[in-house]
N, C-alpha and C positions, 0 to 999 in steps of 0.2 A: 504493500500500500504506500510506500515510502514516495512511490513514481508519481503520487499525486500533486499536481503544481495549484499553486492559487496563482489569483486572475492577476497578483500583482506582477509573477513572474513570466505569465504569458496569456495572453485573450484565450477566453473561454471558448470560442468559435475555434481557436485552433489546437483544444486539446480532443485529443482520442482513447475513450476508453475500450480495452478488451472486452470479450462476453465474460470471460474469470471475472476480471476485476471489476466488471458491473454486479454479475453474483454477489459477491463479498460486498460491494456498497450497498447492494439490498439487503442481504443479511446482517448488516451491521444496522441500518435503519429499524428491520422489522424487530429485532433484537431490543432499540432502544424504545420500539412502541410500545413493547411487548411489557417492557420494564415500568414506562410511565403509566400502561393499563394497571400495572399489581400496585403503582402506589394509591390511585385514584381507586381501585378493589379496597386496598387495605384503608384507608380513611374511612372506606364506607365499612366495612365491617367492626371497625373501631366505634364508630358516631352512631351506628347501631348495637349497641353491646357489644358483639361476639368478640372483642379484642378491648385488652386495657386501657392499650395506648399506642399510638404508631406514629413512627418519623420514619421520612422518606426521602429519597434521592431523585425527586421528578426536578428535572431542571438541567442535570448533571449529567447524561445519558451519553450525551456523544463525546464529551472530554473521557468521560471514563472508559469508555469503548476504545477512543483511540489508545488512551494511554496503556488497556491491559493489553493492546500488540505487540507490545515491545516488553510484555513482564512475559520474565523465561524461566521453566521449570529450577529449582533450586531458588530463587525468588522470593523477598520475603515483603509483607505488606503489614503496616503500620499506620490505620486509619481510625476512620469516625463512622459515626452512623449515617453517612449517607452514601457509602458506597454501593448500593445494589448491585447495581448496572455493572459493575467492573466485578463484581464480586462474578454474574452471571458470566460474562464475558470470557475469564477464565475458567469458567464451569466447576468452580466450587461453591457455589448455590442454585438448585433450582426453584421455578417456579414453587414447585408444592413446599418446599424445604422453607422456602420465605414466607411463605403462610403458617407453615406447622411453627415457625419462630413464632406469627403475630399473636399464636393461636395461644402459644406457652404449652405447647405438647411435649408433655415431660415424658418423651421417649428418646433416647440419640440416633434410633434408628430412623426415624421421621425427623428428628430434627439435630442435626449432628453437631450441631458448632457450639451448642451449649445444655442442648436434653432439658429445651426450655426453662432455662435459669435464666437467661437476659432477656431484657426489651428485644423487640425488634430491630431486623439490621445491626442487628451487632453479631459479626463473624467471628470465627475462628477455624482451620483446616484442625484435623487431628491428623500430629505430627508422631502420636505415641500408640503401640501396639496394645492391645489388651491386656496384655502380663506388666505394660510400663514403661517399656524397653523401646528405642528409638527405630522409629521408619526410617527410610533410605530418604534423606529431604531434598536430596539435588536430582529426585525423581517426581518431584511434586511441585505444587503452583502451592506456595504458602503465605499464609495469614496468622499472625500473630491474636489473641485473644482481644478484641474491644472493648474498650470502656467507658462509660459515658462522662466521666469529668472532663470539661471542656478541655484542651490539647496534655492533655494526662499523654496520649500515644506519644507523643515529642522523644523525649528520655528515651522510652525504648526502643525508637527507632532510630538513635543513636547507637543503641549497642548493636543492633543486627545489620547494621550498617561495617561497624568497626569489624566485626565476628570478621567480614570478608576481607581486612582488614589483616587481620591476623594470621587467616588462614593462607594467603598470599603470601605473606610474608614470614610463616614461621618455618623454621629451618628443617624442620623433622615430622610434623604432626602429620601433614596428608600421606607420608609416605606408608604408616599404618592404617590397613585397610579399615578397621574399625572407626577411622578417622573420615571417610572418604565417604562414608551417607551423608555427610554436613555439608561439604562443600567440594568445588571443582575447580580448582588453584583459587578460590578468590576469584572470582567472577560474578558474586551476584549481586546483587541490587536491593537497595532495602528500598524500598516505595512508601512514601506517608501522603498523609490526605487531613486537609484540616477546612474548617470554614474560615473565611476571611476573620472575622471576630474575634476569634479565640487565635489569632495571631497577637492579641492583645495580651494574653497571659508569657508570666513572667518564665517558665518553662521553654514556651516556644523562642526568646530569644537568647536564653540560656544553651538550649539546642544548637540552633543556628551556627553562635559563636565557638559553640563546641567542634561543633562538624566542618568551621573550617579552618580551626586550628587542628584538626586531627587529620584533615585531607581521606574521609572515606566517602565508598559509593551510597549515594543517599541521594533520591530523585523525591522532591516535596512540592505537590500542590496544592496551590492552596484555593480552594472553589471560592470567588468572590461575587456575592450576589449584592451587594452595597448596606445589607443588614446584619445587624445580629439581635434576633425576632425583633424587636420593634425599634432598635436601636443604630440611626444612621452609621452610614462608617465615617461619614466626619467627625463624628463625638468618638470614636475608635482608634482612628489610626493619626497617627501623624502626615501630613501632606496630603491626606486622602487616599493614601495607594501604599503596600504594604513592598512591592517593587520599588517603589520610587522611596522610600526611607531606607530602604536596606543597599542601597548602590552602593555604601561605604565596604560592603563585603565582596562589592564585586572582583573578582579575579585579574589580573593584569598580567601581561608578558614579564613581568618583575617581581609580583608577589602574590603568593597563595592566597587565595580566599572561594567565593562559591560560585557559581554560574546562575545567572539570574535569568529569567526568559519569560516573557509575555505573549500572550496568545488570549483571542477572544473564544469562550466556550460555544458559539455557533458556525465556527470558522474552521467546518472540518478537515480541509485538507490541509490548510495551516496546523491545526491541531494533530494529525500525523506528523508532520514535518516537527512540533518543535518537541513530540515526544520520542519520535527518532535522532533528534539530537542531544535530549536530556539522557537518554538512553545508552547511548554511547558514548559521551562526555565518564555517567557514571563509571559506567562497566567497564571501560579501556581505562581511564586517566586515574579511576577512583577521586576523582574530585567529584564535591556535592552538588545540588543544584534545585534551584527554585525555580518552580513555573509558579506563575500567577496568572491564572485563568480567571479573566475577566466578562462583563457582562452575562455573568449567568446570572439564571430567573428561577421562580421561587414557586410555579404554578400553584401550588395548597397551602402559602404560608410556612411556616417555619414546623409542626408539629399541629394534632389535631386537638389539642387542648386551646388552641384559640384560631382567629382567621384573619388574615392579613390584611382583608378589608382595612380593619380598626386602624393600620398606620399607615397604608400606603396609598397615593393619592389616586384619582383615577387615572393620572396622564402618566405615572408610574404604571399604574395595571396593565394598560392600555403598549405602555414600551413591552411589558414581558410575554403580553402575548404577542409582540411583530418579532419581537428579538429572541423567540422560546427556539432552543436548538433543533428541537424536533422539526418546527417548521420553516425555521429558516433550513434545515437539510432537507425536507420535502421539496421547498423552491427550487434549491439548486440541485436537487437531483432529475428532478424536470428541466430544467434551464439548460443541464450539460447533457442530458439525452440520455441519461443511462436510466428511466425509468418511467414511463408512464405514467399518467395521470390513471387512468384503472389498472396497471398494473402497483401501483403505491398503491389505490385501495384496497387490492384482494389483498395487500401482503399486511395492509393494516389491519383487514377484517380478520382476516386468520392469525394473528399476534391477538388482537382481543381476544377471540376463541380458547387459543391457548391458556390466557392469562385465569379466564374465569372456569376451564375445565380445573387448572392445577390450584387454583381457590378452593374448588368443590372439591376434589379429591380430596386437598387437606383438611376441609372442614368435616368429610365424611369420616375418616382415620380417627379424627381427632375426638370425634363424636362416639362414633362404635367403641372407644377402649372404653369409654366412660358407660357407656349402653349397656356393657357385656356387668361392668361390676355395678350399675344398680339396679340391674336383673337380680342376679344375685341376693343382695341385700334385701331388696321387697319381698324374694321368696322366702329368705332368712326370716326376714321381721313377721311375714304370712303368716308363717311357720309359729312365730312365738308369740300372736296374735290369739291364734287358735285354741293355744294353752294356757295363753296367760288370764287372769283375772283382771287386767288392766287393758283391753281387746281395745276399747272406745279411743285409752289416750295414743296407742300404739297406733292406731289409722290415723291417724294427722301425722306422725313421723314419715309413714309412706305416702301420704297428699306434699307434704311438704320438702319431700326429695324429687317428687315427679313433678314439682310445679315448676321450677325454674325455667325460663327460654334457653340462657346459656346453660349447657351441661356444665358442672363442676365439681369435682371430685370432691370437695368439702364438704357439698349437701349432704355425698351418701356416706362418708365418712360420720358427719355430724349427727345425722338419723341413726346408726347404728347405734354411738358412743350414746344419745337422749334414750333409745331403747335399753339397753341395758341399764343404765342410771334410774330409768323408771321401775324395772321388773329386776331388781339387786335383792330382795326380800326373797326372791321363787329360783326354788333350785328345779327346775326343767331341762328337757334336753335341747329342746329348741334354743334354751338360753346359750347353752354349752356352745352350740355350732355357732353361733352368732357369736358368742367369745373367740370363739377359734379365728372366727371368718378376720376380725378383727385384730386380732393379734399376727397374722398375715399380711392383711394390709399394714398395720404398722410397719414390718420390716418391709418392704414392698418401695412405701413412700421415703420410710430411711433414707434407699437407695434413689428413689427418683430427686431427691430434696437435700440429700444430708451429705451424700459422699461424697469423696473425693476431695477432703480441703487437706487432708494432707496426703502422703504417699500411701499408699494400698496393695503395693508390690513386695515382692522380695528386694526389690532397691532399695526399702524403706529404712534409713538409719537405726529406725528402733530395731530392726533385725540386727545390728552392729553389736555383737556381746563386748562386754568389759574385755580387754586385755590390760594387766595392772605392768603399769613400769615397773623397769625392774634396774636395781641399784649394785652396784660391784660394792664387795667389803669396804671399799674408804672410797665412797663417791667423791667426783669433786664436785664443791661448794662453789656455786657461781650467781652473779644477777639472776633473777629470772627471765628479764630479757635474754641472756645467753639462749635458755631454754627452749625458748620460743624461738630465734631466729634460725639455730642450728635444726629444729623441727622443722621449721618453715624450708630450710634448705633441703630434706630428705624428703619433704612432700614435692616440692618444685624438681626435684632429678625423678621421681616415680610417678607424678602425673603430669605429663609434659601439655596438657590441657590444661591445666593450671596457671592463672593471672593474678597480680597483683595490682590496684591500683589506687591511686585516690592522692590527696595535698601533703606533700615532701614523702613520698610514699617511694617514688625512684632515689635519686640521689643519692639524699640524707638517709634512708632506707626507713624512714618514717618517723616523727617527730622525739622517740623514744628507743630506737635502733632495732625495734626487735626486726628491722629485714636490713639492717647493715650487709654492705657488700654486696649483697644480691643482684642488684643490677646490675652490677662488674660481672657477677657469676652467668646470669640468667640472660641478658639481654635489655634494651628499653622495652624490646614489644612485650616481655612478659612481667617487667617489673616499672612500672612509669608513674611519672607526675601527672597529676592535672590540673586545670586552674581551682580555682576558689569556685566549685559550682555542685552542690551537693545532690542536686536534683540529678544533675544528669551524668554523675560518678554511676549513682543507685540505676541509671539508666541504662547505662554503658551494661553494668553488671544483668540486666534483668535480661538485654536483648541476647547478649554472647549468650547467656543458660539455653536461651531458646535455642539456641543454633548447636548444643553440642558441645562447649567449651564450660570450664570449671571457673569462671571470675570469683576472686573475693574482692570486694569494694572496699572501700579504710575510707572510715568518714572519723575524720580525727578526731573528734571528743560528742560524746554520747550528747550534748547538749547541740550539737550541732544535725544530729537528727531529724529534729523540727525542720531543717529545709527540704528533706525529703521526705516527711512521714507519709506526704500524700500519695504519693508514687509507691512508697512501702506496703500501704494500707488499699489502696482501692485498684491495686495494681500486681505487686509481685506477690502480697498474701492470697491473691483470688485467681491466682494465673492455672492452677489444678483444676479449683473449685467450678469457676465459671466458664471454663473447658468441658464440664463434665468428665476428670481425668482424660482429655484427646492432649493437654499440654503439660509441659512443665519447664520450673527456670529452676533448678537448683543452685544458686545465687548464695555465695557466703557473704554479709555486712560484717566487716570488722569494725570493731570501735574501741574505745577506752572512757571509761565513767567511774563516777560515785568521788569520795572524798579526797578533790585537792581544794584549792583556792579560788575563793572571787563565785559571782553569782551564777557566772554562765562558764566556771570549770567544774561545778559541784554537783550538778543537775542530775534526778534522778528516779526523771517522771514514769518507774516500770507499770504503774497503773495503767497511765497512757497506752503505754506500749505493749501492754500483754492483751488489755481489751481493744486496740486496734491493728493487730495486723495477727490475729486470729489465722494460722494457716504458713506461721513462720515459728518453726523452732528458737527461742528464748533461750540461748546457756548465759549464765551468768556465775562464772569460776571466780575462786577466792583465790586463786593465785595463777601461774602463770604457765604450769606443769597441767594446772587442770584446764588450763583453756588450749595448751598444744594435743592434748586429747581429744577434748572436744573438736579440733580441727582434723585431729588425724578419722575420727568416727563420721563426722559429717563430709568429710570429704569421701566415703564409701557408700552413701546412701545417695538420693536424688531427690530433697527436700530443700528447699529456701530455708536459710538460718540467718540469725543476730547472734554474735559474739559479742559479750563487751568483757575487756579487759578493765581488771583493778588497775585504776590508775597508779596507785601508790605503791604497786609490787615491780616495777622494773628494775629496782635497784635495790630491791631485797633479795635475800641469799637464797639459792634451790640448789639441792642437790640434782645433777646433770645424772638424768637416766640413761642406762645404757640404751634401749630399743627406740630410739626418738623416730618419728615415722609413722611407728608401728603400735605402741601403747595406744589404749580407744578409754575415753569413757564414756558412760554409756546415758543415753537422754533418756531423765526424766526417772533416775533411780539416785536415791539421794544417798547423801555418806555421812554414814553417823562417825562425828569429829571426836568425839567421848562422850564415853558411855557412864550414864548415871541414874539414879533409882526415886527421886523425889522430886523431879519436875523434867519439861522436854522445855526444851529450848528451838526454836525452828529461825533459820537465817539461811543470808547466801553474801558472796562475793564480800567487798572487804569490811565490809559491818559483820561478819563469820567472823573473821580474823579477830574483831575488839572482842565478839565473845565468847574464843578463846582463852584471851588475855584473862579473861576475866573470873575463869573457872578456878584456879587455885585460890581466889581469893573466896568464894563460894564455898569452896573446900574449907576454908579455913574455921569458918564459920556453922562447919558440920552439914553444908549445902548438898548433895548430890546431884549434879544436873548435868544431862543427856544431852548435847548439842550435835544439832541436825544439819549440814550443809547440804539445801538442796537442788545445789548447783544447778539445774535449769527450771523455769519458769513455765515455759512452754516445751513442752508437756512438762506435767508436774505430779512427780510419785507416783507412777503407774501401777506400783506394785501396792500401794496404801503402807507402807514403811514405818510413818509416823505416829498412823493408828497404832502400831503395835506396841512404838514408846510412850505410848500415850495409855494406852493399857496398864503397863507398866509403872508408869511414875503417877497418873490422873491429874495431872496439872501441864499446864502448856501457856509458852511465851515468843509469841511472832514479832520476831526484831527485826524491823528494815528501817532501811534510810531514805524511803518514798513519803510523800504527804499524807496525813491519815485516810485513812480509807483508800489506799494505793493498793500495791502492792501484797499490806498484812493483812488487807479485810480479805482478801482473793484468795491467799494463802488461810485464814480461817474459814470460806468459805467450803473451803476443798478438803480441808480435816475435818473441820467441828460439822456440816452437813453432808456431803458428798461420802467421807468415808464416815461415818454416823459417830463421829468420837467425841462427840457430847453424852454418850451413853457411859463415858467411861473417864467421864471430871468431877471432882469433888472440890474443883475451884472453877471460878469465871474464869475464861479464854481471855487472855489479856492481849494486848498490842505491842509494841513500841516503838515509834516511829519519828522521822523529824516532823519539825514543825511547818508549820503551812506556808511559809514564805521559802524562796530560796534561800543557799545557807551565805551566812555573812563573811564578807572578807579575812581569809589571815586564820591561824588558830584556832583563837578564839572564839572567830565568827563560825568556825567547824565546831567548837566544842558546844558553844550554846543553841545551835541552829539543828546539828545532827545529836543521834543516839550517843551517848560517849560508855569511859568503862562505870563511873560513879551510878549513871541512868540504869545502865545493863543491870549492875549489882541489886542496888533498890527496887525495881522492879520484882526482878526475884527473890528477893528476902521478903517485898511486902506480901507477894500470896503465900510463903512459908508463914509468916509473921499473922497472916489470918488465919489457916490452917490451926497454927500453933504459938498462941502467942504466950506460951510460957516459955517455949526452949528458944523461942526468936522475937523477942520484945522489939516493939516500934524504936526505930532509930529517933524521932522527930518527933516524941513525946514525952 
């Protein structure tokens, strides 16, 4: 299609097309009619109940058409929700498939790209076999997982950009076949797609600036309709044009930076031409590049929650229907002879056809699975209507699951769970099978609803068993940095997939040394700097998982998280989940936190962070032996993880294990630090450490107390560990260094309810935590701000001192 010339390069009158390449321009038309019929279908089945909610790509049809010509298997795509049309194009969507989305058919067989977890239009290919284990991806047209935060894709389409990056360039990797499903030297292309608007977020130009200081292949368009829903793009962008502000990145015969390219979205043979150039600029030169497709039109408004009317004027409406791509490609496919005026209609009539056959088909699928189980259910409930003494109230459960227009699985879920609640009193048999029926569907919907937010495979780190370090008769004594870096160096020589990166993370080998030398040893492309940009470190990290590669990210101090949490949380924790297990980014965050100095080194919001990225393993080591375990264990599994390292152990003493590499410990089993008989104690990372310190003084005082490190967060004591010291001693004290109700209400949630250990206290569950401010400068501002050893003690002397206030009289009375 490349051969296609616009009228600037030669008169219309003297071009000639072939009978092929008329074909293809009609197939590419009917293709686009076909697409803007499914959005105008799916509004209407939205604005009619049968869908929640729909946003659509009608306007976009022929830029995305052109641009998926030039997307080549091994390929990766990093968009929004309005790609239909290109999603179709490469035929990893169809017609029925885009309705069993609208429809939320939580099948993945009907609906594959999320087993109806997301809104519509939001894709994802599945890149992972059913055991977990990686497809062949440089045999597939690939899409990265959607998400609806406005340019949330940005970030990660930095890393699957760089992935091709690496693989180009790394010295050894492709050479192992096991490496050679990812990529094909470094040849492919990551493709993103954003709305003009959400070029306003601070991600997208965090990106940008990334990508051309990194020089990878990265082709970005951006769809510009002049809104964002109601919201001109003069109040949006700077100078009106998101091209024309960015010219400062443009590239030069002197100095790297991006390629910039503009093209109007109803300008289709330009629109081949400049995505045949964006195309090849990427994939040859690996330089990045921005198209800005301009004048595209909006035909439904923005989403079917409101209607365009309300902002846009008539002599606006009035441009989008002369300037709608559909119709300006109808004119000029008549104008250059390659299509009939009846020959464009049958191809438009039979594209409608299409559209509303694979409507009904999915709406028919979608409907018979809900059919088959509240058949079922009525005969259930018939059944124990017949028996029961309560016949009358039981016939309104079965009126009230047949009423509904929309089928929906909760009705007959809800009629079951009200039928039994009503007849709890009548042991029958009819009861029993409607028990059964139900406790089926429960695990049923588990599965449709619940899996998949972490790994489910034998890949799964929690398969990883303990292997304990092991020490020679007189180890030697070194930093704990030592520990970690000379580990880090035996991970780096055995997973040659393995990256490190993130701010003075190359060089300096990271602000604290634990990767000294490394980049002398390893290379830049495996051990590197990057600027000051947290968002798109975490980005870089999420896209390389997708592609195959082991990145750890190093976001320098745990307070600095906050610039990514978003990305963290509505991104690499849902990347499983909101796949339906088809993806995964097993992405290591490295960090360092909890108590040094000043407001924004002390931070220690694990509340935050365990209730928002739900679907990311949580270690949190007291020292620095136990976090190069935790690296050597998560780097054998295929889960996203957060390590944070004790800031304050780098330059404390470890003994250097011999097996470095190779020791694991193990997530989510905690380590009893010492073992005591009159109270448990429960902590982690280096507030563990003060209560430590703090047990001979306990002793002193005739104390015995059981201190628990339990080292990760997420997951947390799989095995119930603590119940059993908790048995044991009947008393319990949750020390952290998070703001009340953080971190120790989560950790009492999970003992004292979850494993039932309120059953086995003869004292209140106590806390102890910092205080609700961050901690204050200096010392002192740690000693009055966080837990210290005086707080540790007191705390546990005052529930002994309740208990027994003869043999442990009140200090402070």
């Amino acid at each position: 299609m490349a051969s296609i010339k616009t009228k600037k390069e030669k008169k219309s009158s003297d071009i000639s097309y072939s009978q092929e390449q008329k074909q293809e321009i009609l197939a590419d038309y009917k293709l686009a009619f076909k697409s803007r019929e499914a959005s105008y279908l799916g509004r209407k089945e939205t604005l009619t109940g049968k869908a929640k909610f729909g946003i659509f790509g009608d306007g976009k049809e022929m830029p995305q058409i052109a641009m998926a010509k030039y997307f080549k298997e091994g390929d990766f795509r990093a968009g929004y929700y309005r790609d239909q049309t290109f999603m179709m194009a490469i035929n990893q969507v169809t017609l029925q498939q885009f309705f069993a989305q609208l429809y939320a058919h939580a099948n993945v067989e009907e609906e594959p790209h999320s087993g109806g977890r997301q809104m519509n239009a939001h894709f994802s290919t599945r890149s992972l076999n059913d055991d977990g284990s990686w497809k062949d991806l440089t045999s597939m047209k690939n899409t990265s997982p959607d998400i609806s935060p406005t340019a949330g894709q940005m970030s990660r389409l930095l890393g699957l950009a760089e992935a091709s990056k690496v693989y180009r360039n790394h010295d050894s990797l492709l050479d192992q076949e096991e490496f050679q499903k990812f990529s094909d030297g470094g040849n492919e292309v990551a493709w993103g797609t954003i709305g003009d608007s959400s070029t306003s977020e601070g991600v997208f130009w965090e990106t940008i600036n990334a990508a051309g200081v990194l020089q990878v292949p990265m082709v970005m368009s951006v769809w510009d309709d002049g809104y964002g829903i109601s919201v001109p793009r003069k109040y949006q962008t700077t100078k009106d044009s998101i091209s024309e502000v960015l010219k400062g990145f443009q590239r030069t015969k002197e100095q790297e930076g991006i390629e910039i390219l503009k093209v109007k979205a109803w300008d289709y043979p330009a629109l081949l031409e400049t995505y045949e150039k964006a195309a090849q600029i990427a994939r040859e030169e690996h330089v990045p590049v921005l198209v800005h497709v301009t004048e595209v039109t909006q035909p439904q408004g923005h989403s079917t929650s409101g209607s365009h009317e309300r902002y846009k004027s008539d002599e606006r409406l009035e441009w989008e229907e002369e300037y709608c791509c559909l119709n300006k490609t109808r004119n000029w496919l008549i104008e250059e002879d390659i299509a009939s005026e009846e020959e464009i209609e049958a191809v438009e009539e039979e594209a409608q056809k299409e559209a509303k056959e694979a409507q009904k088909a999915a709406w028919k699928s979608f409907k018979s699975e809900l059919k088959d189980e509240r058949e079922t259910v009525t005969a259930l409930i018939e059944d124990l209507t017949a028996e029961s003494s309560k016949s009358e109230e039981l016939k309104k459960f079965i009126k009230e699951m047949k009423t509904p227009i929309i089928p929906l699985r909760k009705y007959i879920v809800s009629a079951a769970r009200k039928a039994l609640r009503l007849t709890r009193d009548e042991n029958i048999s009819s009861r029993k099978k409607l028990v059964q029926w139900l406790e089926e569907s429960n695990e049923d919907n588990s599965y449709r609803y619940d899996s998949y937010l972490y790994s489910e495979g034998e890949q799964s780190p929690l398969n990883v068993e303990e292997n304990p370090a092991v020490y020679s008769d007189d180890p030697k004594s070194v930093d704990g940095r030592v520990v970690l870096r000379d580990n880090f160096d035996k991970l780096f020589d055995k997973y040659p997939e393995t990256l490190v990166f993130g701010e003075d993370t190359g060089k300096l080998g990271d602000v604290n040394k634990g990767l000294e030398n490394m980049q002398d040893k390893y290379g830049e492309l495996r051990v590197s700097d990057t600027g000051i940009r947290e968002a798109t470190i975490l980005g870089q990290g999420i896209g390389m998982a997708l592609r195959g590669l082991r990145p750890i990210a190093e976001i320098q101090y745990l307070d600095y998280l906050l610039y990514c949490f978003q990305g963290l949380s509505d991104d690499l924790a849902t990347v499983r989940y909101r796949s339906m297990g088809g993806q995964k980014a097993p992405l290591i965050v490295r960090t360092r936190g909890h108590r040094l100095e000043g407001i924004w080194h002390t931070g220690s919001p694990m509340g935050m962070i365990i209730n928002g990225i739900r679907g990311v393993h949580v270690c949190v080591p007291r020292n620095l032996t136990e976090a190069a375990g935790m690296y050597n264990t998560l780097l054998q599994g295929d889960d996203p993880a957060l390590v944070i390292e004790p800031l304050n152990a780098y330059r404390l003493k470890e003994d250097l294990p011999e097996n470095l590499g190779e020791f694991t410990v193990p997530l989510g089993i905690p380590n009893v630090v010492s073992e005591g008989t009159d109270i448990t104690i429960v902590s982690y990372g280096s507030t563990c450490n003060i209560c430590e310190d703090v047990l001979p003084e306990l002793e002193n005082v005739g104390i015995s107390a059981e201190l628990i490190d339990v080292r990760t967060l997420l997951p947390f004591d799989r095995n119930q560990d603590i119940v059993e010291s908790l048995k044991k001693t009947n008393r319990i004290l949750f020390v952290d260094e998070d703001v009340p109700g953080g971190a120790s209400a989560y950790m009492m949630n999970k003992v004292i309810q979850d494993q039932k250990g309120y059953y086995y206290l003869d004292s209140e569950p106590q806390c102890l935590t910092a205080k609700e401010h961050r901690a204050a400068y200096g010392s002192d501002g740690d000693y009055f701000s966080k837990p210290n050893e005086e707080d540790i003690f007191e705390a546990v002397y005052a529930l002994m001192s309740e208990a027994n206030p003869a043999k442990y009289p009140p200090i402070y009375e």
